[in-house]
C-alpha positions as CSV (number, residue, x, y, z in Angstrom):
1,X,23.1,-43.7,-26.1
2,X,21.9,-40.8,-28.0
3,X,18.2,-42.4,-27.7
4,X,18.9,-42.6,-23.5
5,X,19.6,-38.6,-24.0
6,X,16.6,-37.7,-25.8
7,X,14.5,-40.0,-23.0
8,X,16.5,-38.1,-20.2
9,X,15.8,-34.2,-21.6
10,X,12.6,-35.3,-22.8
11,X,11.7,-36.6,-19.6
12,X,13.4,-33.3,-17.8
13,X,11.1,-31.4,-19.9
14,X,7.9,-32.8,-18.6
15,X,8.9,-32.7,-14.8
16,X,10.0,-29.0,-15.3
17,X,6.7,-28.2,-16.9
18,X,4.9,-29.7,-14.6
19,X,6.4,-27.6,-11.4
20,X,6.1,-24.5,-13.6
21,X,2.1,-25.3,-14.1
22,X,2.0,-25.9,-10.5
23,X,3.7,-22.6,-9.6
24,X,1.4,-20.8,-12.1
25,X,-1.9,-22.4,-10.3
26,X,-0.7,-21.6,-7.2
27,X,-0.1,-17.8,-8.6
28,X,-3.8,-17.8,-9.8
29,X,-5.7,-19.6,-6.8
30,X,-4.0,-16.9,-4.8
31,X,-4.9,-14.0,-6.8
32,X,-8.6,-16.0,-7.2
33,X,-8.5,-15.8,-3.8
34,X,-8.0,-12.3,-3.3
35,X,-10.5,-11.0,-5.9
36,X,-13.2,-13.3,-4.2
37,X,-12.6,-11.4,-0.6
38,X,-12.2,-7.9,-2.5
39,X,-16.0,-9.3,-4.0
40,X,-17.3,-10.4,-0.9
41,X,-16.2,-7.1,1.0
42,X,-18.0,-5.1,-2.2
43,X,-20.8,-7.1,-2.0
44,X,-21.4,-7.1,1.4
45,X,-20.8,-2.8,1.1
46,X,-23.5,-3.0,-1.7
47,X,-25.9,-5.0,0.3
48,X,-25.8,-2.6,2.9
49,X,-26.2,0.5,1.5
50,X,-29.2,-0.6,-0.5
51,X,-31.3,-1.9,3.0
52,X,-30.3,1.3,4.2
53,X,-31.7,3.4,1.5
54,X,-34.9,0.6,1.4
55,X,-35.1,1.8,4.8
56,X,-35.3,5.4,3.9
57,X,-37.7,4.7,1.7
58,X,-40.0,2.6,3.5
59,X,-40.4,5.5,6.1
60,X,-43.4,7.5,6.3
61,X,-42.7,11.5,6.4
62,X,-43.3,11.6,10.7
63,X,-40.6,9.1,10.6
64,X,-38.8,11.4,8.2
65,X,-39.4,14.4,9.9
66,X,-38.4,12.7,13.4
67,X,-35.5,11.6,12.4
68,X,-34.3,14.8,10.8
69,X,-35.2,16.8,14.3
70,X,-33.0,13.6,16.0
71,X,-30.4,14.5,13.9
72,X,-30.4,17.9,14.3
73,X,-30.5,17.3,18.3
74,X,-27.6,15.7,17.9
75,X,-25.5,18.0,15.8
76,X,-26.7,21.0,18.5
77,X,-25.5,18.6,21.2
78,X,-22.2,17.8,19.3
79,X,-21.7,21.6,18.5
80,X,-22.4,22.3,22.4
81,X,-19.7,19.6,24.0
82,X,-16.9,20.6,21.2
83,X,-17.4,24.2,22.1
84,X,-17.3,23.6,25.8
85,X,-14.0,21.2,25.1
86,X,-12.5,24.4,23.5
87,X,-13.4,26.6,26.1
88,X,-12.2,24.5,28.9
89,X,-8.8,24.0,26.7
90,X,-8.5,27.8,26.3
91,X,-9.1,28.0,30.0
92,X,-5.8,25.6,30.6
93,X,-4.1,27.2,28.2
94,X,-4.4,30.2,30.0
95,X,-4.0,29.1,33.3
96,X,-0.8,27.4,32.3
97,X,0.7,30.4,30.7
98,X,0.0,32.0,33.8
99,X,2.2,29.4,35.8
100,X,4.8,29.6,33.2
101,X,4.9,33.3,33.7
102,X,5.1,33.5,37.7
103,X,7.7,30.6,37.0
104,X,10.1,32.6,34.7
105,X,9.6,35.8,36.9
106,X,10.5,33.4,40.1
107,X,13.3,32.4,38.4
108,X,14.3,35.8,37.2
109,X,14.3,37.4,40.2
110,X,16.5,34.5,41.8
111,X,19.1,35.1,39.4
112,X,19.2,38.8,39.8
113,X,18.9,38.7,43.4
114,X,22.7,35.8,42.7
115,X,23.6,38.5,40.7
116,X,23.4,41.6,43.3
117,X,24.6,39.2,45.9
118,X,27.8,38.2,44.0
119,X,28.7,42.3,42.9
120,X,27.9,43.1,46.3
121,X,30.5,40.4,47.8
122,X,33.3,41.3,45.3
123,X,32.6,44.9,45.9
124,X,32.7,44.4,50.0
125,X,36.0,42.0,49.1
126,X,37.2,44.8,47.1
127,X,37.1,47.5,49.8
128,X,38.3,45.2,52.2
129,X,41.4,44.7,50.3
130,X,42.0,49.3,50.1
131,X,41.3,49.1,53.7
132,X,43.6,47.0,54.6
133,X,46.7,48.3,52.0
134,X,46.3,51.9,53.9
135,X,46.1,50.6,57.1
136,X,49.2,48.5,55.9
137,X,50.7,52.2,54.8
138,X,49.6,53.9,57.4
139,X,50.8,51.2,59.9
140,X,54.3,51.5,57.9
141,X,54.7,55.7,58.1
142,X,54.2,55.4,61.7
143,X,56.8,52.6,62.5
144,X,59.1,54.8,60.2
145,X,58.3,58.1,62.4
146,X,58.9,56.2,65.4
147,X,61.9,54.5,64.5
């Protein structure tokens, strides 16, 4: 029995290191994996940027000289279409402050002109009310002189 034990954890043993060895491979194939795409990416990069400096080097100084005057072009033409993007976005910011403004007045002046409207009612409500409590006084004296 103690012989069928021994077989048993032995045999445990080797089945549970093999799964761990499998994880670990798995672990490293990955991680083989992803330093072989970082590689290739750097590579590539490398590769690049040396053809375009063999380029730069391989051009005579009209090429040179062209293609610094291209440049420059562009930059003007860049500087020229920002700077009209800015002015035309000043320009609507402007223009829309202006809106706002005639807005708020708009709405200003509607909320005075409630506001006169409503003193002028309570004030015509108001006087209605004194006229009618003399004429109610008055009405009374002369039914108590007549009577």
């Amino acid at each position: 029995v103690d012989r069928f034990v021994a077989a048993v954890i032995i045999g445990q043993s080797v089945v549970r290191r093999r799964i761990a060895r499998k994880r670990v491979d798995r672990k490293r194939s990955k991680v083989a994996m992803l330093n072989s795409s970082a590689l290739r990416i750097q590579t590539a990069w490398r590769r690049c940027s040396a053809q375009i400096k063999y380029r730069e080097m391989q051009r005579t100084e009209e090429e040179r000289a062209f293609h610094r005057k291209c440049e420059e072009s562009t930059i003007i033409i860049q500087k020229m279409v920002r700077g009209h993007g800015a002015r035309r976005a000043v320009k609507m910011n402007i223009a829309a402050r202006q809106i706002q403004k005639v807005w708020r007045g708009y709405v200003q002046n509607v909320e005075f002109m409630v506001s006169i409207l409503s003193a002028i009612t309570i004030q015509a409500q108001a006087r209605a009310l004194i006229q009618r409590r003399r004429f109610e006084s008055t009405r009374n004296a002369l039914i108590a002189i007549q009577a």
